[in-house]
C-alpha positions as CSV (number, residue, x, y, z in Angstrom):
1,X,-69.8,-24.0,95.5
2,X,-73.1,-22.7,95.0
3,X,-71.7,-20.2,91.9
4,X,-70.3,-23.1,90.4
5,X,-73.5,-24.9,90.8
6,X,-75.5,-22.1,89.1
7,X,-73.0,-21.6,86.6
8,X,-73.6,-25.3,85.4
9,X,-77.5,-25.2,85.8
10,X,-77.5,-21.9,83.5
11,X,-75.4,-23.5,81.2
12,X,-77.8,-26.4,81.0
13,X,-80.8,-24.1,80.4
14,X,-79.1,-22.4,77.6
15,X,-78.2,-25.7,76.1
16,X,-81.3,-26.7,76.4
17,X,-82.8,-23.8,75.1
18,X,-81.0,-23.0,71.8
19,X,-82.6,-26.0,69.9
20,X,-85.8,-24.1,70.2
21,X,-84.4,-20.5,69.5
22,X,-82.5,-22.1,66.2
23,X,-85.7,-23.8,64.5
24,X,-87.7,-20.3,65.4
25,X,-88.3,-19.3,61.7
26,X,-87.2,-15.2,61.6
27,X,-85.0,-13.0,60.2
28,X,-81.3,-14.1,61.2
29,X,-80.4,-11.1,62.7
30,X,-83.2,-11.5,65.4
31,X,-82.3,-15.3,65.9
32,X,-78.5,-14.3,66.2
33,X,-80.3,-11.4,68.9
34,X,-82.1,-14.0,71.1
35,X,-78.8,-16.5,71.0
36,X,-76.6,-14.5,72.6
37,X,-79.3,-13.0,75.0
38,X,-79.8,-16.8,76.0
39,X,-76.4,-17.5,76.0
40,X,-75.1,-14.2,77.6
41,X,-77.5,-13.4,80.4
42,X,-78.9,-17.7,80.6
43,X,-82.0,-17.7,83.1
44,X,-83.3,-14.0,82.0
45,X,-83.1,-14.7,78.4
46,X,-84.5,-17.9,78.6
47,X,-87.4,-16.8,80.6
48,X,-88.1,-13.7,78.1
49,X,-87.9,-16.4,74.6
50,X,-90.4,-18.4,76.2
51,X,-92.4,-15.6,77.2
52,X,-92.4,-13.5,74.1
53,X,-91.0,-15.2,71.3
54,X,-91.1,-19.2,70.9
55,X,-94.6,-18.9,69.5
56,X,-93.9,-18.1,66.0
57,X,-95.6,-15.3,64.1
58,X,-97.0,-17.5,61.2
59,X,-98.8,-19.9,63.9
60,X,-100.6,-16.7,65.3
61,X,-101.2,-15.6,62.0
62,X,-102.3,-19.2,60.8
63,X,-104.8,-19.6,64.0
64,X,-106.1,-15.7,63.2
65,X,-106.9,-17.0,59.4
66,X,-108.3,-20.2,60.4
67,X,-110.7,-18.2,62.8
68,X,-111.6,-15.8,59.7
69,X,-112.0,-18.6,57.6
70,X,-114.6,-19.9,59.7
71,X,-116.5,-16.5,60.2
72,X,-116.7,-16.1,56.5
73,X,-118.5,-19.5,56.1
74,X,-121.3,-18.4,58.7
75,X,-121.1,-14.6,57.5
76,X,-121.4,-15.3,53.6
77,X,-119.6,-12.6,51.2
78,X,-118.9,-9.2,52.3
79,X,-120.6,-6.4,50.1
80,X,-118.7,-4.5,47.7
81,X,-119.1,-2.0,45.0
82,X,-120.3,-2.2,42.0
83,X,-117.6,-3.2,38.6
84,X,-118.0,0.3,37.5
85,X,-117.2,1.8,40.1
86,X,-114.5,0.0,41.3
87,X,-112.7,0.9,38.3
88,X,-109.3,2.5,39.0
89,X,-108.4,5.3,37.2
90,X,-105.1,6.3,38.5
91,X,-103.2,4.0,35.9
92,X,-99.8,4.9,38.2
93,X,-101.1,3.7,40.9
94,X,-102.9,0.3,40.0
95,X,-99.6,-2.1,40.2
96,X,-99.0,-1.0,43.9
97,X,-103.0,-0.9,44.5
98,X,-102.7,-4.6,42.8
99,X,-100.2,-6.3,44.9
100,X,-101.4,-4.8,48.1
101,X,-104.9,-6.5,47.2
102,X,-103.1,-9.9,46.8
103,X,-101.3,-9.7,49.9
104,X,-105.1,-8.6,52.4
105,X,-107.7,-8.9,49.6
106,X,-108.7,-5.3,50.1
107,X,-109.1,-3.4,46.8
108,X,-108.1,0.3,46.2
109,X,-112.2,2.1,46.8
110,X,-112.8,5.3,44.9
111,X,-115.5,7.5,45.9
112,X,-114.2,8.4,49.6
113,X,-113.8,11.2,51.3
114,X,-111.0,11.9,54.2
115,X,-110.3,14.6,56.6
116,X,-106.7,14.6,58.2
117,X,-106.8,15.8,62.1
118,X,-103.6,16.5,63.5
119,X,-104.6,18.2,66.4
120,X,-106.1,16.0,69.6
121,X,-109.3,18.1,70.6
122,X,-110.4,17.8,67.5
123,X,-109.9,14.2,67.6
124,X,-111.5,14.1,70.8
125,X,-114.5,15.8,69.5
126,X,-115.1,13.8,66.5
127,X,-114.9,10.5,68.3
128,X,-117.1,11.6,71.2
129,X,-119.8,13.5,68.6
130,X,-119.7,10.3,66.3
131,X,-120.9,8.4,69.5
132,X,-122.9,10.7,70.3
133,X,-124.9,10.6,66.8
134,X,-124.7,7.1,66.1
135,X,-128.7,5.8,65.6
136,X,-127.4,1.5,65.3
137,X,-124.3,0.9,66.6
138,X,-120.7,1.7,67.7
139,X,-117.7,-0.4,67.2
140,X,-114.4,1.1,68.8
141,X,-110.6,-1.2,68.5
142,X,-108.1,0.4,70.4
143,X,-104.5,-0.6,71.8
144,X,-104.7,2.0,74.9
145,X,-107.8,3.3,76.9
146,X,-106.5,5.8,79.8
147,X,-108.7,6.4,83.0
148,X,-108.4,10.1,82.9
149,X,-110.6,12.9,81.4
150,X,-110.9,12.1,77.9
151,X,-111.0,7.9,79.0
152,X,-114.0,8.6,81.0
153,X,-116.0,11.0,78.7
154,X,-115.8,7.9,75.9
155,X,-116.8,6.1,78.9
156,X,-119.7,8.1,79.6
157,X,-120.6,8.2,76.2
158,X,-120.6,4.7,75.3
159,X,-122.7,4.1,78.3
160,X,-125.2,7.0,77.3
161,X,-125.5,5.3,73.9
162,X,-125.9,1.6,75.2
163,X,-128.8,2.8,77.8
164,X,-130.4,4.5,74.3
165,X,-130.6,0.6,72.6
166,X,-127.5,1.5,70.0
167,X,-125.2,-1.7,70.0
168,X,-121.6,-0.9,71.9
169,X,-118.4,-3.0,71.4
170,X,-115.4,-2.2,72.7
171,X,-112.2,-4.4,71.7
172,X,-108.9,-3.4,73.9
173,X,-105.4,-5.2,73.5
174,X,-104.8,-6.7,76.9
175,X,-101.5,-5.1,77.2
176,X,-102.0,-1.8,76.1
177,X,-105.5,-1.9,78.4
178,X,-103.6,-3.4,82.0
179,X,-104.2,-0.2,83.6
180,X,-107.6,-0.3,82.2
181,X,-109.5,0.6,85.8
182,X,-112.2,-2.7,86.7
183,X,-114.9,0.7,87.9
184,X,-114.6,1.5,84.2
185,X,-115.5,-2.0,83.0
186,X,-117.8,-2.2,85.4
187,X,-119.6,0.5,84.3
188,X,-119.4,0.1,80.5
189,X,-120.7,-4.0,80.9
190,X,-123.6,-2.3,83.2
191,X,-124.8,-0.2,80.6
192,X,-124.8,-3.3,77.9
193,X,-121.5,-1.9,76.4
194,X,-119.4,-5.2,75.5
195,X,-116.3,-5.0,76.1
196,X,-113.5,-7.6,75.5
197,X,-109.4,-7.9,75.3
198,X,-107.4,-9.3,72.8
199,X,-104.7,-12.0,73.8
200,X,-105.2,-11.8,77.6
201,X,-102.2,-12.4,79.2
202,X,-102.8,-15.5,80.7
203,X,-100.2,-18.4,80.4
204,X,-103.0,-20.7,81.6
205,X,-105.0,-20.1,78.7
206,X,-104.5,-21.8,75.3
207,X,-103.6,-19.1,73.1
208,X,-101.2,-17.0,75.3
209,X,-99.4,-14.5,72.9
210,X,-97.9,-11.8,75.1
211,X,-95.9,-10.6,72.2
212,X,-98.6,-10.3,69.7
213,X,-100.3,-7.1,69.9
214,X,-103.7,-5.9,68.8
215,X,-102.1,-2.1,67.8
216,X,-104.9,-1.4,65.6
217,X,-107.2,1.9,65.6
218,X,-110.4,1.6,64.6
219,X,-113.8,3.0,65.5
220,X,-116.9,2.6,63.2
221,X,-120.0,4.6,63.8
222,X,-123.6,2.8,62.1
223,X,-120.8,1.3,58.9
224,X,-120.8,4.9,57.2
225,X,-118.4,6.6,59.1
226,X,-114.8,6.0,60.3
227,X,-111.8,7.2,62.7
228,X,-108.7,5.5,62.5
229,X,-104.8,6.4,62.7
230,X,-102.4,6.7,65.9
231,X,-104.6,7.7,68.3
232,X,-106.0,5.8,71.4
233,X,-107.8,7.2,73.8
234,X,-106.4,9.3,76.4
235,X,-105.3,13.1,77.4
236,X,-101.9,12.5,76.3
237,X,-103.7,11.8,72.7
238,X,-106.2,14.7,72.8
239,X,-103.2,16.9,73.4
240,X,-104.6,18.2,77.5
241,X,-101.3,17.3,78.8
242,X,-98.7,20.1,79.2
243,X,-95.0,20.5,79.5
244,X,-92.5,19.0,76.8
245,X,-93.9,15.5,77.1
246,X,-97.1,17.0,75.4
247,X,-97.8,14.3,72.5
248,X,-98.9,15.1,68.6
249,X,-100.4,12.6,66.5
250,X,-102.3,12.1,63.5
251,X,-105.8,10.6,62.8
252,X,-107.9,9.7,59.6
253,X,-112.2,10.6,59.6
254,X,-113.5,8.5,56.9
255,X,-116.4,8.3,55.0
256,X,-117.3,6.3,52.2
257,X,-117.1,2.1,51.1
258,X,-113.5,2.0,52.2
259,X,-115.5,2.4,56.0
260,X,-116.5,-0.9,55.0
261,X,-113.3,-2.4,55.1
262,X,-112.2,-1.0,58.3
263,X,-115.4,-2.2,59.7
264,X,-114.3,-5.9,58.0
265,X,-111.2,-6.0,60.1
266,X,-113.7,-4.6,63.5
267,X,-115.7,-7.7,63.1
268,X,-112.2,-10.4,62.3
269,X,-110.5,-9.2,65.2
270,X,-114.5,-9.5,67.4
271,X,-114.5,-12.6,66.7
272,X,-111.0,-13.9,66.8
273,X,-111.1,-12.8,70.7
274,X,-115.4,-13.2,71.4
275,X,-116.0,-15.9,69.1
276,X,-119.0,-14.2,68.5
277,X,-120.0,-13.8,64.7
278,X,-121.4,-10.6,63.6
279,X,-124.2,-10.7,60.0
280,X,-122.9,-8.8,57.7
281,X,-126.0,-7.8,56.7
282,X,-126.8,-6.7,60.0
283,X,-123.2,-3.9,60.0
284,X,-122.5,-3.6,56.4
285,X,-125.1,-1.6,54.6
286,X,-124.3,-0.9,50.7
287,X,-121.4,1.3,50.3
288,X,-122.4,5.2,49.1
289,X,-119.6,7.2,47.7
290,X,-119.1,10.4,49.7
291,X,-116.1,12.0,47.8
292,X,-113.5,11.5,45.2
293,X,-110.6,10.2,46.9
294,X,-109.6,6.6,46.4
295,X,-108.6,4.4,49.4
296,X,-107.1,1.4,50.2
297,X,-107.4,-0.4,53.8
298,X,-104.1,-2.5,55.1
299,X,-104.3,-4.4,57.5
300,X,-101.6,-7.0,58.4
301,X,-100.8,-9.9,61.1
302,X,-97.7,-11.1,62.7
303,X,-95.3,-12.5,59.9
304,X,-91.5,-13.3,61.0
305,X,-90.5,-12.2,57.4
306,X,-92.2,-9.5,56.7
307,X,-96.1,-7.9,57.1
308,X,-98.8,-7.1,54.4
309,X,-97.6,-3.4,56.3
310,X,-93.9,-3.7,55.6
311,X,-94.5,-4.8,52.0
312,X,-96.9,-1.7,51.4
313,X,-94.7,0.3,53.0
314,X,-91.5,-1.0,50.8
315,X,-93.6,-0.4,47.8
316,X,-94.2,3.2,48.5
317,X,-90.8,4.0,49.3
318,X,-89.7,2.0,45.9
319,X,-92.3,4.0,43.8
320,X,-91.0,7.2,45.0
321,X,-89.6,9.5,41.6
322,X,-89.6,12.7,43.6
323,X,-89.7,13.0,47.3
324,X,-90.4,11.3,50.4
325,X,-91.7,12.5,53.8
326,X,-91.8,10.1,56.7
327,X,-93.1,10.6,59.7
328,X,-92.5,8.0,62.8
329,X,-92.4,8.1,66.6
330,X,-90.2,5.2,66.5
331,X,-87.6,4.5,64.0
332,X,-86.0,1.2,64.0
333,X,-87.0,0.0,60.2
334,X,-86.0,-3.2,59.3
335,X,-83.1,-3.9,56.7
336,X,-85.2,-4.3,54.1
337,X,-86.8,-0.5,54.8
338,X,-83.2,0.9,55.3
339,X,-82.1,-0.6,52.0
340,X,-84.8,0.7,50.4
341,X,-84.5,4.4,51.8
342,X,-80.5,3.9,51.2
343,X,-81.3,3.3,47.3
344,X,-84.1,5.9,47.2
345,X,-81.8,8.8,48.0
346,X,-78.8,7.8,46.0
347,X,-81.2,7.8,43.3
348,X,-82.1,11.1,43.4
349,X,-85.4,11.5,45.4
350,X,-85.1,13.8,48.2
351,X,-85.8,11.5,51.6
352,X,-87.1,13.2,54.5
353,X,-87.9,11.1,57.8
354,X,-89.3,13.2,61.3
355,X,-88.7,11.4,64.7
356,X,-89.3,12.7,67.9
357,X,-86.0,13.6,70.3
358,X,-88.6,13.1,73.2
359,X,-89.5,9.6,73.2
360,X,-91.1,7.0,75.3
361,X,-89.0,4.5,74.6
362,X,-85.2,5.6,74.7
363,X,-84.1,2.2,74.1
364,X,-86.2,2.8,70.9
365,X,-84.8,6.2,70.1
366,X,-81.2,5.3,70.3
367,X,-81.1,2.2,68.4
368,X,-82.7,4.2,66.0
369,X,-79.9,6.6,66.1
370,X,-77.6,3.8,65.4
371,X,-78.6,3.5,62.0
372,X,-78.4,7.4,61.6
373,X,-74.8,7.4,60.1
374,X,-75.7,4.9,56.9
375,X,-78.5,6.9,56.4
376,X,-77.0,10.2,56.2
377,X,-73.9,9.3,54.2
378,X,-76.5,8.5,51.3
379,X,-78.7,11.5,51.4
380,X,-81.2,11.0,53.9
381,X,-82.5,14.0,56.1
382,X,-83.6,13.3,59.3
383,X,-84.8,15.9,61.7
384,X,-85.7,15.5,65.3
385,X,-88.3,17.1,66.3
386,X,-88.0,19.0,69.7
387,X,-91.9,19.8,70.4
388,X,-92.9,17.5,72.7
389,X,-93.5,13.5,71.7
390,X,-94.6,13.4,67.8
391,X,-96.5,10.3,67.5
392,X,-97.7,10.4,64.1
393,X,-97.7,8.0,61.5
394,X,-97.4,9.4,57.9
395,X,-95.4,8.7,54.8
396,X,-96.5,11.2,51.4
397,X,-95.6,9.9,48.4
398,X,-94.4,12.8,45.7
399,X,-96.8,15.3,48.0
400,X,-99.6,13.2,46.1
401,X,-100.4,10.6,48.0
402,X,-100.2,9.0,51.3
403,X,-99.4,6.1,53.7
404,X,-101.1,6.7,57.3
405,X,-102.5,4.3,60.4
406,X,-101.1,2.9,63.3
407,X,-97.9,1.3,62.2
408,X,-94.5,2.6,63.5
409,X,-91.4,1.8,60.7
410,X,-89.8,-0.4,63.5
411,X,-89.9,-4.1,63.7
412,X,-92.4,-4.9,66.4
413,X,-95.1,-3.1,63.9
414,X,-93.8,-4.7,60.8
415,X,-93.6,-8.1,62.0
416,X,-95.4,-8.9,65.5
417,X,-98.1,-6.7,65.5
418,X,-101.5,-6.4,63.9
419,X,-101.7,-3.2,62.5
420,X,-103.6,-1.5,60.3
421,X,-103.5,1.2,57.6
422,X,-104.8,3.3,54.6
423,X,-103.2,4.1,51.3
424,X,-104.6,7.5,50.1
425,X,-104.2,7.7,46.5
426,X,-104.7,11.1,44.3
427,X,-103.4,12.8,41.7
428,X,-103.5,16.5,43.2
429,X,-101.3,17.5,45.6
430,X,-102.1,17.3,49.8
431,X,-102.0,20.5,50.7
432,X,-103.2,19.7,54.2
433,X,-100.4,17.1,54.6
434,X,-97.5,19.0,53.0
435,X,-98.8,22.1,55.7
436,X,-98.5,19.8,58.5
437,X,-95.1,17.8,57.5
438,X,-94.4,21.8,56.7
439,X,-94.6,22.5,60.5
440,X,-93.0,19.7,61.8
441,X,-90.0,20.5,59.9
442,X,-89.9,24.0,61.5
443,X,-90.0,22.3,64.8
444,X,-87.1,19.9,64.2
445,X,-83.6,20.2,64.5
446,X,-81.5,18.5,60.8
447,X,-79.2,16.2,61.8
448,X,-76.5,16.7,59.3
449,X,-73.4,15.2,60.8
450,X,-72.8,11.2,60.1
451,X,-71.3,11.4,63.4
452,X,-73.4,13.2,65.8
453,X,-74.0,10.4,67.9
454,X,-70.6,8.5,67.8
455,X,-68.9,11.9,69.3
456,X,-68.8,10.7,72.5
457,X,-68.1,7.3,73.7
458,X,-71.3,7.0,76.0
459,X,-73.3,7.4,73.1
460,X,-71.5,5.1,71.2
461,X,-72.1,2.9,74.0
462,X,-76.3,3.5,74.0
463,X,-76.4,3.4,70.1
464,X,-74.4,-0.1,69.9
465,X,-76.5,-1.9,72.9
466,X,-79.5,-0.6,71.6
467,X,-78.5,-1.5,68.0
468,X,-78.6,-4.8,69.1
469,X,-81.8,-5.1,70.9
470,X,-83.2,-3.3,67.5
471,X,-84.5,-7.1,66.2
472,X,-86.7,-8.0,68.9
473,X,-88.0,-3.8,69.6
């Protein structure tokens, strides 16, 4: 009687349900994705839409805009550099630096220099020095802040600066900052450190976006300096943990006007969560050129059909004549990303993508593997890497130029997160990059049969159920 009775009343919540799920605008196969998880398990799935997906991405984005909209009136225009020297010489590179600009409004800025850190101590030392120098102020964006060594000496730190009169912010995603310990807040807001969380997860409060995560990386030191990348802040990132689970990751130092850019999307994303509005005159001093490489910031919002990100990234891969070396933690790329790899290597460049066979996420890691077969059968390399979790981000470009930041190639980055990049652009080759991807390679393992993970029927099994999770990953 009473399975009968639940049977009917799951029914009727599915029923009820798929009217919303249908008019969700999104890529078909994720639509097709929540319909059967509504359909097939009725009161779980139904309870997950509402919790993570019926607000689309474009109202998020829209509400974001309208908020940046509104800063810009009271901020005035942000300063750029002179005509001259804006001027972009690499003629190769200008329609790809164009469209980019149209999609964010951030123009390709020569006269930077970058430094590539690929080992966490010195990470950890450049973020914790740059606080520790800062004379005006300090503006840090992260997705994760752990309570463990490295954690609390950016805690100690920040509160060290505060107490000396430099202005502290500190701008956490709620999700990635749950376990953030209420001593440590405590202590920052004591010291005058600010400290705020993006989309708190509170379905009490009018904007309540669970699934929309800040996974930005920024951290500005007095609007002349930089760090941005994959790293948060934790041991795991300063590479102190030991064992196999040890992570490796990749980070940007910056300096030069393209700081200024970074320190645009700081100040959005402050006051799309504070509603506080910070002068422009006040963070943005005149931009000094500090070296000769040219970047371009990216930064991108939800978007159900595709991200300023996963269009940047699509260019790349479709301007590719030579080579291309991708590294990802998580490799789940959208249709449009494997389409574009697919007709890469049967056109001759030589593809190489890096994922970690230790992961966080297994789900993640076999619906990834899912896709290996296609891949393969076209010319693709990938290598797993068996050193411990590789959470880089890093696509090179003909070994002369580069896509790094905080975007994974999987969905969730592309198309629910805000993320946020740089485009390196040069002529020369990067010797420093083509070292590291060098190094990773010797670590990895080729995967050269189409069939290495449809052997056996139990990993058939993961790959398939994970395949179809891949849309809403």
């Amino acid at each position: 009687m009473w399975f009968w009775v639940a049977e009917l009343v799951a029914l009727a919540l599915a029923l009820a349900a798929m009217p919303v799920v249908l008019v969700q605008r999104r890529h078909p196969t994720a639509t097709l994705a929540w319909v059967l998880a509504v359909l097939l398990i009725p009161f779980l799935g139904v309870l997950l839409f509402f919790a993570l997906s019926w607000r689309r991405p474009e109202r998020v984005r829209e509400k974001y805009h309208r908020k940046d909209e509104a800063f810009q009136e009271r901020s005035g225009q942000w300063p750029s550099l002179d005509e001259a020297e804006e001027e972009f010489a690499h003629e190769e590179f200008r329609a790809i630096a164009e469209a980019i600009e149209r999609m964010e409004g951030f123009p390709a800025r020569p006269g930077n220099a970058v430094d590539f850190a690929a080992d966490g101590p010195s990470f950890r030392e450049a973020l914790l020095s740059s606080i520790q120098s800062a004379r005006d102020h300090v503006h840090l964006e992260f997705y994760i802040y752990q309570n463990d060594a490295t954690g609390n000496a950016v805690t100690e730190a920040l509160c060290a600066k505060a107490r000396e009169g430099v202005e502290c912010r500190l701008l956490l995603d709620a999700v990635g900052a749950l376990w953030f310990h209420k001593s440590c807040l405590q202590r920052l807001r004591a010291a005058g450190v600010k400290v705020d969380f993006f989309h708190p997860v509170d379905p009490l409060r009018k904007r309540f976006y669970i699934n929309y995560r800040m996974h930005r990386k920024i951290a500005v030191f007095d609007g002349a300096t930089a760090l941005t990348g994959g790293r948060n802040v934790g041991d795991e990132y300063a590479t102190r943990r030991k064992g196999k689970r040890a992570w490796q990751d990749l980070s940007m130092a910056i300096r030069g006007p393209a700081v200024l850019d970074l320190q645009q999307v700081f100040l959005r994303d402050w006051y799309y969560t504070t509603g506080e509005p910070l002068a422009v005159s006040r963070y943005c001093p005149p931009p000094q050129a500090a070296g000769d490489e040219v970047v371009q910031v990216v930064p991108s919002e939800p978007s159900a059909l595709g991200s300023a990100t996963e269009f940047a990234h699509l260019l790349a891969v479709r301007a590719a004549r030579e080579s291309l070396k991708i590294v990802t933690p998580y490799f789940v790329p959208p249709e449009s990303m494997r389409s574009a790899l697919i007709s890469a290597a049967l056109a001759g460049v030589r593809v190489e993508v890096v994922v970690p066979v230790i992961s966080d996420s297994p789900l993640t890691l076999w619906a990834g593997r899912s896709i290996y077969r296609e891949l393969i059968e076209a010319g693709v390399r990938i290598q797993e890497f068996q050193d411990g979790m590789l959470h880089g981000k890093l696509m090179i470009v003909d070994d002369h130029w580069c896509a790094a930041g905080s975007a994974n190639m999987d969905c969730r980055s592309f198309r629910l997160a805000f993320e946020v990049g740089c485009f390196v652009y040069s002529r020369q080759d990067m010797p420093q990059l083509l070292d590291l991807f060098d190094q990773y390679r010797a670590k990895s393992v080729p995967v050269e049969d189409p069939l290495a993970y449809e052997a056996r029927l139990g990993d058939r099994l993961r790959c398939s159920l994970a395949r179809l999770a891949s849309p809403l990953l």
